[in-house]
N, C-alpha and C positions, 0 to 999 in steps of 0.2 A: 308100580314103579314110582319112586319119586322122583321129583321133580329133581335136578339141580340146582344149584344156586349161584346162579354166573355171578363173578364178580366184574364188577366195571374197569377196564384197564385205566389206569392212572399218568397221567402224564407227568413227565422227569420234570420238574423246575430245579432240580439243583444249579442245569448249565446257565440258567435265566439272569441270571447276576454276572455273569463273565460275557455273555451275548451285550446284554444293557452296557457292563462297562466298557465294552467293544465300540458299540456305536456314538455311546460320548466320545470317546477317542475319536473316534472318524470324524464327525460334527465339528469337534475344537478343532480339529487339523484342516478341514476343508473349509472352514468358514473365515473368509474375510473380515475383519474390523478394520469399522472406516476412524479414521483418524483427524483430527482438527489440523487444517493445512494453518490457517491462520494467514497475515499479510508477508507478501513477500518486499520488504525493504532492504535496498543494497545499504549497507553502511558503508559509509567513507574509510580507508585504512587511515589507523590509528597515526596522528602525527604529534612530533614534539612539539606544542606550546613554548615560546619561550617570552614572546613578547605580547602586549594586548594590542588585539589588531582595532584600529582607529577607522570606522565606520563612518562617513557624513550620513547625517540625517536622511536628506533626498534620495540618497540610496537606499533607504531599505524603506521596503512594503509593507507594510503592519497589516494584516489579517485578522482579524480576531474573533471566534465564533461564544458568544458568553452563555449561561448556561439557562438561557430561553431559548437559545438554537438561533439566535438572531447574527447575523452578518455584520460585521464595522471592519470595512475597509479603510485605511488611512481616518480613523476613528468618524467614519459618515456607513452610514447606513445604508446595505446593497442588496439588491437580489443574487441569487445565486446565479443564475443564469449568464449575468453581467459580469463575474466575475475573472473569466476567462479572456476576456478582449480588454477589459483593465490590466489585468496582468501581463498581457501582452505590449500594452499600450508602454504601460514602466519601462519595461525590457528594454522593449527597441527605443525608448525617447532619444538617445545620445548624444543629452545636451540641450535637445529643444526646447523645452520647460524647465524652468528653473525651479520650480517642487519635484520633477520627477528625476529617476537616473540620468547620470550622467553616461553611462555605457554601459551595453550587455557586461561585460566583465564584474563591474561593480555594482550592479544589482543584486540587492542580496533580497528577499521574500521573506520575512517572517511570520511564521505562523502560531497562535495561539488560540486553546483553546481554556474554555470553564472548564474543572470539576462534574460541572451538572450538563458539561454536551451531551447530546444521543452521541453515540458512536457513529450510527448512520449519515449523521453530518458533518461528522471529522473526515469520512470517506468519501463522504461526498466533494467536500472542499479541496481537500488533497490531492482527488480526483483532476477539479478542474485546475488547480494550479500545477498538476505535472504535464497535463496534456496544454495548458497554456506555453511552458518549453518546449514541448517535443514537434508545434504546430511552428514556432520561432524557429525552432532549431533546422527541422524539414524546410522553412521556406526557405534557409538561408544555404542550403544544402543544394535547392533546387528539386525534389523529390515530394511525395506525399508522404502525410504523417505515419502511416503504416507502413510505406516501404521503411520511414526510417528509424521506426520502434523493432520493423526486421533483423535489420540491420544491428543496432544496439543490441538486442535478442542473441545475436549471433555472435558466439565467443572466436569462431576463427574469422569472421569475417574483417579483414583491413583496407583503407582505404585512406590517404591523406586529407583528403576534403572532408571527411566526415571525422576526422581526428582535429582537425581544422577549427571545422564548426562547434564542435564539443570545449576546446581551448578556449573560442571566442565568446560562446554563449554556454558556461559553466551552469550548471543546474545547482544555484546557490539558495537553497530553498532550508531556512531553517525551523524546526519547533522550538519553540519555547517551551517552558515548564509552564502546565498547567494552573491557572490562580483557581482559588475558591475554597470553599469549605476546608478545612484541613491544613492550611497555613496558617 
C-alpha cells in the first residue's frame, strides 16, 4: 500500500490586508495627538487710536533683556531675581521719587527684548514682571496673590473691590518690538 501524500493545509492570507487596514483604523482613531498649547496671553480688545498718548519719562519702566540674556533695567544692570520688588517698587512710588512713577495708574512697564534672547528669558522676565502686578494688586486688595490670580481666573466671579483694584493698578505692561539682527 502506498503511502499518501498529505498535503499541508494552508492558511487564507487573502483576509490579512482588510484585518491590518482594520487595525490602522482603530490606532488612528484611539490615539491621541498632543498638540503645542503654547503661551496663554489675554490681548487687550482692539481700540480706536486717534490721538498719540503723551507718556512722561518717569513713568515708564524700561526693561530690556539684549541678546547675551543680560538684564538692564532703567538702562543699569540687574539680576533677575531683583527684578520683581523693582517693579514693585515703580508701581507703588506715587510720587515719592522724582525718577520713578508718579501713580499706579500711570505706570506703564516696558518691555524689550534682542533678536538673540533665549526664549527662556523672555519667560522668565515676563514672568516676574506679571507676578510683580498680581502681588501689588493682592496687597491692595487685602487678599494673597493666588486667592487673587483665583479670582481673575474666574470669569463669573464679581466683586467691586477687586474691579476697584484692577481700575486703580491697570496691568500697563508693554512689549516693544524686538531690536537686532534683522532691522
Amino acid at each position: 500500500m502506498a503511502k499518501k501524500k498529505r498535503e499541508n493545509p494552508e492558511i487564507s492570507t487573502g483576509s490579512m490586508a482588510d484585518i491590518a487596514f482594520l487595525l490602522l483604523i482603530f490606532f488612528l482613531v484611539t490615539t491621541t495627538i498632543a498638540s503645542d498649547k503654547g503661551l496663554s496671553v489675554r490681548l487687550p480688545p482692539k481700540q480706536d487710536v486717534k490721538d498719540k498718548v503723551d507718556i512722561k519719562e518717569r513713568n515708564i519702566f524700561k526693561v530690556l533683556v539684549n541678546s547675551t540674556n543680560h538684564l538692564l533695567v532703567q538702562e543699569q544692570p540687574m539680576e533677575l531675581k531683583n527684578l520683581k520688588e523693582e517693579a514693585k517698587k515703580f508701581i507703588l512710588n506715587n510720587g515719592a521719587d522724582p525718577l520713578s512713577s508718579e501713580d499706579p495708574e500711570k505706570a506703564v512697564i516696558s518691555f524689550k527684548t534682542d533678536r538673540g534672547t533665549n526664549y527662556e528669558i523672555y519667560i522668565k522676565v515676563m514672568d516676574e514682571l506679571k507676578k510683580a502686578y498680581t502681588e501689588v494688586r493682592a496687597q491692595k486688595m487685602g487678599v494673597t496673590p493666588d486667592q487673587f490670580l483665583a479670582f481673575e481666573n474666574d470669569p463669573d466671579y464679581k466683586n467691586e473691590k477687586f474691579d476697584d483694584v484692577k481700575k486703580a493698578i491697570p496691568l500697563n505692561l508693554s512689549e516693544a518690538e524686538p531690536t537686532g539682527v534683522g532691522n
